[in-house]
C-alpha positions in Angstrom: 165.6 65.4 -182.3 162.8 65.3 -179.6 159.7 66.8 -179.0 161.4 70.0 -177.4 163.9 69.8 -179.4 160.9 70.2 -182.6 158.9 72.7 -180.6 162.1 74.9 -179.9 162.6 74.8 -183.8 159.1 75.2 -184.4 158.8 78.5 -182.3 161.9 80.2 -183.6 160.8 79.4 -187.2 157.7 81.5 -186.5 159.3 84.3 -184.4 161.8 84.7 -187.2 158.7 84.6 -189.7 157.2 87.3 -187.7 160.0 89.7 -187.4 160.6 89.3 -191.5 156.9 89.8 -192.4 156.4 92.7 -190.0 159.0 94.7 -190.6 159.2 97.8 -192.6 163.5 97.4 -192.4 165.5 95.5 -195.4 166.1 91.7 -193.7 167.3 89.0 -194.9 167.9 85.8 -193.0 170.9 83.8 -193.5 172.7 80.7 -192.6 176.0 80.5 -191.4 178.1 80.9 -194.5 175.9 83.8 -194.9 173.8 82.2 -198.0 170.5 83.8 -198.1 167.3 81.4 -196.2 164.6 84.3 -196.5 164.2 88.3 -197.2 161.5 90.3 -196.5 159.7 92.5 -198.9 161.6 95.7 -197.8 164.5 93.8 -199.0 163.7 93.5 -202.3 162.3 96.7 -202.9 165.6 98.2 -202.2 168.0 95.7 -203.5 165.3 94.9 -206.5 166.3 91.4 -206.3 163.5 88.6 -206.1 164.0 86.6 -202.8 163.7 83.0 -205.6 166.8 84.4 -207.5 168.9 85.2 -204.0 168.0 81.9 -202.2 170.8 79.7 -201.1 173.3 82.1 -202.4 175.9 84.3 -200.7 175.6 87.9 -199.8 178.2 88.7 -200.8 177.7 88.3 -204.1 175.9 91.4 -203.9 178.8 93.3 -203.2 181.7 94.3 -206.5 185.0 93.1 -206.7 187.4 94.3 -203.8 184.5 95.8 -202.1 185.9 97.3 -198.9 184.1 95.5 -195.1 183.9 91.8 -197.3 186.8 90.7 -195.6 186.0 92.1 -191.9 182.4 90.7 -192.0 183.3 86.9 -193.1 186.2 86.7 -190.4 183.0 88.4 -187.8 180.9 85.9 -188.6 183.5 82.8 -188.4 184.0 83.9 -185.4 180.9 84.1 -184.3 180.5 88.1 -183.4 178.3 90.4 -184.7 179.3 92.9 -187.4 178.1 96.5 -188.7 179.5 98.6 -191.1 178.8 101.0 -194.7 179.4 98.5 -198.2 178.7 98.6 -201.4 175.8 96.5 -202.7 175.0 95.8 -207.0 171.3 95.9 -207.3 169.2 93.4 -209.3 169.0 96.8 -211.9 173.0 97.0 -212.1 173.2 99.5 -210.2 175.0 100.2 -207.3 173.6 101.0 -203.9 175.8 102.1 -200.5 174.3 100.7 -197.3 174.8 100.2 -193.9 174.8 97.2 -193.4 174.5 95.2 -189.6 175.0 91.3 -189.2 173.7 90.0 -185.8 174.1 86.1 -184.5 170.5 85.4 -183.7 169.6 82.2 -181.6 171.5 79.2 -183.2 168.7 76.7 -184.3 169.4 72.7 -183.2 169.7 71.5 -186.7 172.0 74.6 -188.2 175.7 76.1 -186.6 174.4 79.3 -186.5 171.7 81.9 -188.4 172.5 85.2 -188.9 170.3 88.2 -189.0 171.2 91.2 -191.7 169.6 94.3 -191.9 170.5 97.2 -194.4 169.7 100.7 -193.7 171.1 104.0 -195.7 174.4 105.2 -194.3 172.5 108.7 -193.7 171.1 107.1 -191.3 174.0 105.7 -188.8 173.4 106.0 -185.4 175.4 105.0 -182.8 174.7 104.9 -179.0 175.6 108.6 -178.5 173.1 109.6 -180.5 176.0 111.7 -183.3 175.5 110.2 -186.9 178.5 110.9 -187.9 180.8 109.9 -185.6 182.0 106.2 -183.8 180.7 106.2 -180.2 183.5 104.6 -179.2 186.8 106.3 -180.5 185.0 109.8 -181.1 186.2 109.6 -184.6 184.4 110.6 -187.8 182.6 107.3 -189.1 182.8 105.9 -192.0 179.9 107.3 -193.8 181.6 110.7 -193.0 184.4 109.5 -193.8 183.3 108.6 -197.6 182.1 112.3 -197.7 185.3 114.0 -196.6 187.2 111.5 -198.9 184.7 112.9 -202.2 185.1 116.6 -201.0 188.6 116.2 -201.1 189.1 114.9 -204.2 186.7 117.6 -206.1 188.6 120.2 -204.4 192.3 118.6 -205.4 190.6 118.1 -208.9 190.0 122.0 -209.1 193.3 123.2 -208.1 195.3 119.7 -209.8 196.6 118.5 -206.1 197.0 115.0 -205.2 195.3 113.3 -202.4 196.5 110.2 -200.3 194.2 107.8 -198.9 195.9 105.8 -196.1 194.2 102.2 -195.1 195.6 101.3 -191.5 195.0 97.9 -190.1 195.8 96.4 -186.8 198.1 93.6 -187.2 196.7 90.4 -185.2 194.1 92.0 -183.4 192.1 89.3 -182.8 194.4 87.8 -180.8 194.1 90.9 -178.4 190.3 90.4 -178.2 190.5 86.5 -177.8 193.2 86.4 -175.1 192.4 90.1 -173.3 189.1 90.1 -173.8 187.0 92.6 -175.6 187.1 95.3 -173.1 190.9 95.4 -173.0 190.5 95.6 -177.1 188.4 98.5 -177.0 190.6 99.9 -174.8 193.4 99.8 -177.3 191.2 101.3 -179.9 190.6 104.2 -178.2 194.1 104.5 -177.9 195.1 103.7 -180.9 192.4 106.8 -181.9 194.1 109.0 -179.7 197.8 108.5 -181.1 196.5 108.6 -184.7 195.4 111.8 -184.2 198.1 112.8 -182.9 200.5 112.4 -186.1 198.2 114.4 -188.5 196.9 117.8 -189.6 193.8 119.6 -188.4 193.1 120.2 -192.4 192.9 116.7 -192.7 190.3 113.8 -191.7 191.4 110.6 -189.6 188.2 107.8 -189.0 187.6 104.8 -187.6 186.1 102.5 -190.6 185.1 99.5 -188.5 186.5 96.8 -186.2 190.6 97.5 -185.9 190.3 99.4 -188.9 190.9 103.2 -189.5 191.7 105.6 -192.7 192.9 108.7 -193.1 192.9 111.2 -195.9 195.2 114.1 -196.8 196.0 116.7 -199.3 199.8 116.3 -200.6 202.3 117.6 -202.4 204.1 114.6 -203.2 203.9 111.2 -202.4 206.7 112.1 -200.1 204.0 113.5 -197.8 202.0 110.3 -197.5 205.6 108.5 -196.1 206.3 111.3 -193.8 202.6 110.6 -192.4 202.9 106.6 -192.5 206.0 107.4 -190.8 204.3 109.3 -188.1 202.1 106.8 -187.7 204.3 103.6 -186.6 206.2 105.6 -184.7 203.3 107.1 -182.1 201.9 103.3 -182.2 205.4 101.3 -181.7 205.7 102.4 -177.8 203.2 99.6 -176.0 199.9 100.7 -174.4 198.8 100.4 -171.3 195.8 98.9 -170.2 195.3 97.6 -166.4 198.4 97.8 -165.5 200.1 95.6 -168.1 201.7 96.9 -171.7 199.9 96.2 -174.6 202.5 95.8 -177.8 200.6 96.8 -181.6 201.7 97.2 -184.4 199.7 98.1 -187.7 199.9 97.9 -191.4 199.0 100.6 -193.7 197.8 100.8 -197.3 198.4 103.6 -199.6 196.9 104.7 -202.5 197.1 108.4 -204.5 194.7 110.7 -206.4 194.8 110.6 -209.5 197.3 107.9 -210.3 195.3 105.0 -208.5 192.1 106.0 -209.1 189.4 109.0 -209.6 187.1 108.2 -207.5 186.7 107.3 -203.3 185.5 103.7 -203.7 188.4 102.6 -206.4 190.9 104.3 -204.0 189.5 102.7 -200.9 189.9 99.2 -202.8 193.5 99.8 -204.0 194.2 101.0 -200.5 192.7 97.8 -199.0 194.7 95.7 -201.1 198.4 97.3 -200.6 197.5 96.9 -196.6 197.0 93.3 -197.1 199.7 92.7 -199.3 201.9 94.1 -196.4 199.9 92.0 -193.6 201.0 89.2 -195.6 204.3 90.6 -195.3 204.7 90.6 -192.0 203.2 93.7 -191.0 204.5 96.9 -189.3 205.2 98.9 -192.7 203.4 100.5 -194.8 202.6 99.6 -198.5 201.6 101.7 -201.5 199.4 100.4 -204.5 201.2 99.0 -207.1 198.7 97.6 -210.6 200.2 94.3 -209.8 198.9 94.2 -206.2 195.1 94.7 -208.2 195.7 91.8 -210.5 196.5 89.9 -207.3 193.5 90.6 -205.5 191.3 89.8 -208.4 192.9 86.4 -208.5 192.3 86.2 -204.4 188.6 87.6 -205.6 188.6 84.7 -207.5 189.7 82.0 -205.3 187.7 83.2 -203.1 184.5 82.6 -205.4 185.8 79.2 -206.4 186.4 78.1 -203.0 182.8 79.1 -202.1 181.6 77.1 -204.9 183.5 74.2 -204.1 181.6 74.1 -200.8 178.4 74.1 -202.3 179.6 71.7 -205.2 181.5 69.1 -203.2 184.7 69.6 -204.7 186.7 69.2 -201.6 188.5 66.3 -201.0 190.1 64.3 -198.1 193.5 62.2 -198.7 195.0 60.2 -195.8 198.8 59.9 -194.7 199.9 57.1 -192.3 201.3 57.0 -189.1 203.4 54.0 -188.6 204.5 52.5 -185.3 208.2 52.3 -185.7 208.2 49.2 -183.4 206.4 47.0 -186.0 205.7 49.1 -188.7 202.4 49.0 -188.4 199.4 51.3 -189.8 198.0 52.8 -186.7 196.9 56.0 -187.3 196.3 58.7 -190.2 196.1 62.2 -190.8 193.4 64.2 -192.7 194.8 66.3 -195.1 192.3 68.2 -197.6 192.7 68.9 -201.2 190.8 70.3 -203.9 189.4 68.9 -206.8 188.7 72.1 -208.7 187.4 71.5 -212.6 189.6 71.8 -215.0 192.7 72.4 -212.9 192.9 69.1 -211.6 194.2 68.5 -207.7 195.0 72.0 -205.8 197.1 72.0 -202.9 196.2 72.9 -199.4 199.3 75.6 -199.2 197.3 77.2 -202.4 193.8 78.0 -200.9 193.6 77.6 -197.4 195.3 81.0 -196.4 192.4 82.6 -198.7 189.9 80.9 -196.8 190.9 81.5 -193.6 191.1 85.4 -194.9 187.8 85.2 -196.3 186.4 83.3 -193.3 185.7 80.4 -194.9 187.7 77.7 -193.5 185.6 76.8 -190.7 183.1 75.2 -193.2 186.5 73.2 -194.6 186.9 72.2 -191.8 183.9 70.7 -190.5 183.7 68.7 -194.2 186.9 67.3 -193.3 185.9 66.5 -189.9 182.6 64.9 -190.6 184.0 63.0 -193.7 187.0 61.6 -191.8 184.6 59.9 -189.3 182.2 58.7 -191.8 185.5 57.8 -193.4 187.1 56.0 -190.3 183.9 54.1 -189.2 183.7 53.2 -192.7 186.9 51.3 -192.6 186.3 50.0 -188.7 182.9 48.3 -190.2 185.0 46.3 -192.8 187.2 44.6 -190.2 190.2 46.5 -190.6 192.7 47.3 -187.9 191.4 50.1 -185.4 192.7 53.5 -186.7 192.8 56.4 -185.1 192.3 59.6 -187.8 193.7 62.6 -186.6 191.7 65.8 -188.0 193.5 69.3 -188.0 191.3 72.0 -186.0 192.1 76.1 -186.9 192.2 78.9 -184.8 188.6 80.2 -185.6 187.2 76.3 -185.6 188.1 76.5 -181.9 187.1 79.5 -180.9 183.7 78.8 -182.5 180.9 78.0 -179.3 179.3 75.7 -181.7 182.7 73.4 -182.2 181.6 70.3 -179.4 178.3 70.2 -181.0 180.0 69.6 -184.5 182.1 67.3 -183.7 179.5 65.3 -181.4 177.3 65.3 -184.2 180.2 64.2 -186.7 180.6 61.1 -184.9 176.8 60.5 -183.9 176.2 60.5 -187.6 179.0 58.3 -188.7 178.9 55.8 -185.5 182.5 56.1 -185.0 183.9 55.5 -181.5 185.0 58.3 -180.2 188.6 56.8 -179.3 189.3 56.7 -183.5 189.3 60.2 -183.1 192.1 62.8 -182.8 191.6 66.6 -182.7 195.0 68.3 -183.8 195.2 72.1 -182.6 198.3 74.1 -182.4 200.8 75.5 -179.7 199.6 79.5 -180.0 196.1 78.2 -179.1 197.1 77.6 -175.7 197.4 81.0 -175.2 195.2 83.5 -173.8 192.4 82.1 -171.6 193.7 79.4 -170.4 191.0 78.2 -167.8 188.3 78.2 -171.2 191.1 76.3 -173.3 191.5 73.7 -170.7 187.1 73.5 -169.8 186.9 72.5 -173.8 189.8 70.0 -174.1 188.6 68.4 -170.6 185.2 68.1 -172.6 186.2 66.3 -175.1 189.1 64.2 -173.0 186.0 62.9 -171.3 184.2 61.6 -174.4 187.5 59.4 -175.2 188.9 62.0 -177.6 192.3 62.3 -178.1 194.3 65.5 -178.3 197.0 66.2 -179.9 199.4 69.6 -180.3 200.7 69.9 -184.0 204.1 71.2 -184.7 205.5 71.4 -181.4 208.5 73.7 -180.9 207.7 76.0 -183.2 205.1 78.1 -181.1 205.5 79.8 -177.4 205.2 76.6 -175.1 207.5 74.6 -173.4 206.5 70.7 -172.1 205.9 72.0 -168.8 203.6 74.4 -169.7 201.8 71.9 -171.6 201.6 70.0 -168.7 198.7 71.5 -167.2 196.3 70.6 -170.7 194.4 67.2 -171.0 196.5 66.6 -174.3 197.3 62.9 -175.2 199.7 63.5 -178.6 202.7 65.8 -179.5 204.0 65.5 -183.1 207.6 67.3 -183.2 207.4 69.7 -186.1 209.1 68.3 -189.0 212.2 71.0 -189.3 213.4 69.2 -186.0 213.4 66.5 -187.9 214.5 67.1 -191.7 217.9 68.5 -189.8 218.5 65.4 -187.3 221.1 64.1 -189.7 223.4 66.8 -190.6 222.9 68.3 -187.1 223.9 66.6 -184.0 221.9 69.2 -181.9 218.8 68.7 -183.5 219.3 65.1 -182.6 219.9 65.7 -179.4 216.6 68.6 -178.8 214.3 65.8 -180.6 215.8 62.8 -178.0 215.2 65.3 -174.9 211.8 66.1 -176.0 210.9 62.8 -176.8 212.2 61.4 -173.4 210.0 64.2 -171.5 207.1 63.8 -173.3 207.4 59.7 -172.6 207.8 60.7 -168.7 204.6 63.2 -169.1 202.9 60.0 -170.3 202.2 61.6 -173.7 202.8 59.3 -177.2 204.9 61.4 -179.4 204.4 61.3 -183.5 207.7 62.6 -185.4 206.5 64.2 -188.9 208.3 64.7 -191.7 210.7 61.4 -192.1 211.5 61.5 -195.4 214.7 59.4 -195.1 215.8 55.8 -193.7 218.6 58.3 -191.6 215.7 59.4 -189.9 214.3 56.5 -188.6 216.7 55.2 -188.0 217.4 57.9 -185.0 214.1 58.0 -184.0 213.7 54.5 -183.6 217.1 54.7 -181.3 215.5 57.1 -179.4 212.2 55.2 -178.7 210.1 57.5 -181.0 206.4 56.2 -180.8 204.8 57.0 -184.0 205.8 58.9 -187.4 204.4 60.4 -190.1 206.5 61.5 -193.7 207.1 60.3 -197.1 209.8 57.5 -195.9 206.8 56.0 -195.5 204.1 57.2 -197.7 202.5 60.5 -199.4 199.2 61.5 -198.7 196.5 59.0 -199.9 193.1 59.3 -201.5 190.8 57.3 -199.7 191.1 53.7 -202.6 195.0 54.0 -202.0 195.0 53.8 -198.2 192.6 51.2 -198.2 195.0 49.1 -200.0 197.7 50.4 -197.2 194.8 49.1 -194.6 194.4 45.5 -196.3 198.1 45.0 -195.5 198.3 46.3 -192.3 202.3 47.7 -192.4 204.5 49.7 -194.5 208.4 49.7 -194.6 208.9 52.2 -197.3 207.5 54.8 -200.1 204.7 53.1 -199.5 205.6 49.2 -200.1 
């Protein structure tokens, strides 16, 4: 770091100091997994916990199991935007106290990804640019903190008379995808919408609200639960006709989360939760239902709870690991490259899967920081192995959705290889087809960037996404890897034989090496190596590999099969 470099950290430090001290406002400053740095005075007086006994943990351990806005303001700050909206917090007492609460990027520091400002405030107090309290400024709609009160009133009055209530959770399915390639504006656009048709399908007796982000609830007095289907029903129907913004058609769809008074719960916050959780159990269906709660679906989110805690633990504790599966040239079955595959190493339950824990990260927000352990650890891994003698390899790291869209990606991944003094050559970023899509112009700016350090690019799992070699064309990639199911049905399936020849044979004329993955049998080498495959990857060859293993692999130099 230089001199400006210093005096740029040194300033901010003292700005940041400033703001904390002199304010009469909750803050709390915090890094970018949202761990606690500092808190102000304010802060503890209202949380009543000492700022020595919330240092270097995570917010949101402040907030109860299933809390409702925990999963909305981890994916806002993975992706780098700013976040606002009403949560319950447990005080240092045991108590519990509802806040507003408002997460703001502030200047990223040169040392850190990102630091994050948070400042709590009652929910009385909501205000929003219009100047109404109680109401979003952009969809017109009651808030959420009026939304909590119309939720209690009408659950005292269904208590009085012995009615039933339904609380209705309804998410927009993939609507980040909207924001990322539409832009924002097009995105609120299709909120206000979206407000517009929701309203639409229900009673003037009965309150609709827009919670936060793509998020809205409604609440009703019912009959039976018959009622709450008849709405749901309402509700996919005015939102399955597309939307039209600037002269193009915006296609939704949404997922929506029941749960009834009294049978799931007595009171607003254990509704909201049970609510929360049938909408994301049908999100992880597919979406474009609707879902009521069921017990099992709470059991299930206290085990996601809990994965969720355990993964942020393992970041802190080092329990991640990285194995290593070869890519062999199929001309001399040579080691040439590998792939970085994480696991964990979680006590007591010995090696966990990928499949198991990523998808609750990446929910939780949490697989950026994954992902920048396996991406520095691969290079200090890589340049580790270079500095022994061993055959140049190039080690090809995967790169999510949300890792890409962070601003603060070329800085990591400079930094990863400053730090471990590998090359940058030994390096391959792997992204995926669907990132391609959206804005293109910003896509292509990034991959040119790191093109021109000597990175390589590769697209992961071709075929199985929206774009065709010629469309690919027109990115700085180096690298397609055929997804494996081309591959697993070469043998019985003379087609699939002939779709993986065709696309090897373009890809060769595009100039672009071509990695087959998932060989798993000699059948299959055998065809790709008629058809001039360049590289591939499966268990014909070898399993994933902790780091000891593949150095064995690396000593020899080749592999014919299952790893001999």
């Amino acid at each position: 770091m230089d001199s400006t470099d210093k005096l740029y950290e040194l300033v901010l430090s003292s700005s940041l100091d400033m703001i904390l001290s002199s304010s009469r406002d909750p803050l709390a400053l915090c890094d970018e997994q949202l761990c606690f740095r500092q808190i102000n005075l304010p802060f503890t007086q209202l949380t009543r916990h000492l700022p020595d006994a919330l240092r270097g943990k995570p917010f949101l351990q402040l907030t109860p199991d299933g809390a409702v806005g925990c999963v909305e303001m981890e994916q806002a700050a993975q992706q780098g935007r700013d976040w606002q909206g009403v949560m319950q917090l447990r005080r240092g007492d045991g108590r519990l106290l509802s806040a507003r609460v408002e997460l703001k990027r502030i200047a990223p520091n040169l040392s850190h990804s990102a630091l994050w400002l948070l400042w709590l405030l009652p929910p009385e107090t909501e205000q929003n640019p219009t100047g109404n309290i109680q109401h979003d400024s952009l969809t017109g709609l009651p808030n959420r903190a009026l939304f909590l009160d119309r939720v209690d009133q009408a659950l005292i009055a269904a208590a009085r008379v012995k009615k039933s209530v339904a609380l209705l959770l309804i998410g927009v399915d993939r609507f980040v995808l909207i924001n990322d390639g539409l832009g924002r504006e097009v995105g609120d656009l299709v909120l206000k919408e979206i407000g517009q048709r929701l309203s639409a399908t229900i009673r003037r007796s009965d309150t609709l609200a827009r919670l936060d982000g793509d998020m809205f609830g409604a609440v009703m007095q019912i009959a039976s639960t018959g009622d709450s289907v008849l709405v749901a029903e309402k509700i996919l129907h005015a939102l399955g006709r597309p939307i039209r913004v600037d002269k193009r058609d915006v296609t939704i769809s949404v997922s929506i989360g029941i749960s009834i008074f009294p049978e799931d719960g007595g009171e607003c916050q254990r509704l909201l939760s049970h609510a929360e959780s049938a909408m994301r159990h049908q999100k992880k269906q597919g979406g474009n239902h609707y879902q009521f709660f069921a017990a099992e679906m709470n059991q299930a989110a206290k085990t996601r709870i809990e994965m969720e805690r355990g993964i942020r633990q393992a970041l802190i504790s080092g329990e991640f690991v990285v194995y290593y599966q070869p890519k062999v040239s199929l001309g001399d079955n040579a080691v040439v490259g590998a792939e970085a595959l994480v696991r964990w190493q979680r006590p007591g339950m010995g090696l966990i899967p990928p499949g198991d824990f990523i998808p609750v990260a990446e929910e939780a927000g949490l697989v950026g920081g994954i992902g920048d352990f396996v991406l520095r650890r691969s290079c200090q891994q890589a340049a580790e192995w270079l500095g022994k003698g061993y055959r140049p390899l190039r080690i090809s790291v995967n790169v999510t959705a949300s890792q890409f869209r962070d601003p603060q990606l070329l800085h990591k991944v400079e930094q990863a290889l400053a730090d471990s003094g590998l090359p940058p050559q030994y390096l391959e970023l792997e992204i995926t087809e669907s990132m391609l899509v959206g804005n293109v112009e910003e896509v292509i700016r990034k991959l040119t960037t790191f093109r021109d350090m000597g990175i390589h690019i590769s697209i992961d799992d071709f075929g199985t996404g929206y774009s065709s070699l010629s469309y690919l064309s027109r990115f700085p990639i180096t690298t397609l890897k055929i997804d494996r199911a081309f591959i697993q049905d070469m043998v019985g399936n003379p087609k699939m034989a002939e779709i993986t020849n065709a696309i090897i044979g373009l890809s060769r004329g595009l100039g672009l090496e071509v990695v087959a993955e998932g060989a798993e049998s000699l059948e299959h080498i055998d065809i790709l190596r008629g058809q001039s495959c360049d590289l591939v990857q499966g268990f014909f060859y070898s399993r994933p590999l902790p780091p000891d293993e593949f150095e064995r692999i690396l000593s020899r130099g080749f592999l014919y099969d299952n790893g001999t």
